[in-house]
C-alpha positions in Angstrom: -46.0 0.3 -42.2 -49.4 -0.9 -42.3 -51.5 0.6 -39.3 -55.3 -1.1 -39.2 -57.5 -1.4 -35.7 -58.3 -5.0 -34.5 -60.9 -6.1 -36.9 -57.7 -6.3 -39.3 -56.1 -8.9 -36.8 -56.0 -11.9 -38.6 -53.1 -14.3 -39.9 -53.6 -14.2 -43.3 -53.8 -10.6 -43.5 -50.5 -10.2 -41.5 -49.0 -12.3 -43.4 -49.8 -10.5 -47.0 -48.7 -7.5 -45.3 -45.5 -9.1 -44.5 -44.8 -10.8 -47.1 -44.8 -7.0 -49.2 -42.2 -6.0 -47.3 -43.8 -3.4 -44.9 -44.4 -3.7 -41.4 -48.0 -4.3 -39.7 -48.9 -2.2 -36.8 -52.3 -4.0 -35.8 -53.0 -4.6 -31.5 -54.3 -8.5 -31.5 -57.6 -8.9 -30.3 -58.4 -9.7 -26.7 -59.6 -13.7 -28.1 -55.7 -14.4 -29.6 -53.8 -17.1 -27.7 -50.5 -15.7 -29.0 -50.8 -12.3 -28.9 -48.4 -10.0 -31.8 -46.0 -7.3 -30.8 -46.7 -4.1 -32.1 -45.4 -0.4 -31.7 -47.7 1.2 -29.8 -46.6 5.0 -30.6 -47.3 4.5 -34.3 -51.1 3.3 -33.2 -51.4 6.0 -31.2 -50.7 8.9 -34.2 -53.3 6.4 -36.0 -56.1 7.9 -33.6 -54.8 11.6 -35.0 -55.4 10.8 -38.4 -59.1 9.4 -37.8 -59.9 12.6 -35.5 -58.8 14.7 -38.5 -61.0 12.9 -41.3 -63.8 13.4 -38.9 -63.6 16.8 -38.1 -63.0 17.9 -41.9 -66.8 15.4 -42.6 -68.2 17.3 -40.6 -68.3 19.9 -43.7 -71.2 19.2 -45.0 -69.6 20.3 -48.4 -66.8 17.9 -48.2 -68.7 15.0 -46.9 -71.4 15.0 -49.3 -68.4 15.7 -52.5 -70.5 18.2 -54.3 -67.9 19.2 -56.2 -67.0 17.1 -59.5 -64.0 17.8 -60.6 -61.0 16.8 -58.4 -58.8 20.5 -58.3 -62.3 21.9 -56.8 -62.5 19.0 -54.5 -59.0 19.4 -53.4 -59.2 23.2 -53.1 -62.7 22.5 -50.6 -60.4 20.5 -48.8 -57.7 22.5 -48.2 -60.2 25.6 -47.6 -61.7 23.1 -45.0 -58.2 22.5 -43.2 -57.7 26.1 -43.0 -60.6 26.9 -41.1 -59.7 23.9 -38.5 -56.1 25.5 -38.4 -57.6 29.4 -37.5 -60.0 27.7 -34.6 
């Protein structure tokens, strides 16, 4: 599955996504005159994942990648997660 917002709504995009093999999970815009199918319960965890990358930017560490090498970065953000987790 593919999951994108509306901006991704567009024919030629569906239709690469399709023509991969997965599935796209994309609302139509308001301006389509057919409008697409799509499950609605996978959109919705969509939202989940975008509140999570926001919450962990708001590390100013993590945000700003201070640290070079990818095992530190990785460490930050799983130090980052477990902080969200104790709140």
């Amino acid at each position: 599955m593919v999951i994108a917002d509306k901006g991704y709504d567009a024919n030629h995009f569906v239709e690469a996504i399709e023509a991969k093999g997965a599935e796209p999970v994309i609302p139509p815009r308001s301006n389509r005159l057919n409008p697409r199918e799509y499950d609605r319960h996978w959109y919705k965890d969509r939202n989940l994942v975008e509140r999570f990358f926001n919450r962990i930017k708001q590390f100013r560490r993590i945000a700003t990648r201070y640290e070079k090498l990818d095992k530190c970065f990785k460490a930050m953000i799983g130090l980052a997660c477990t902080m969200i987790w104790l709140e």
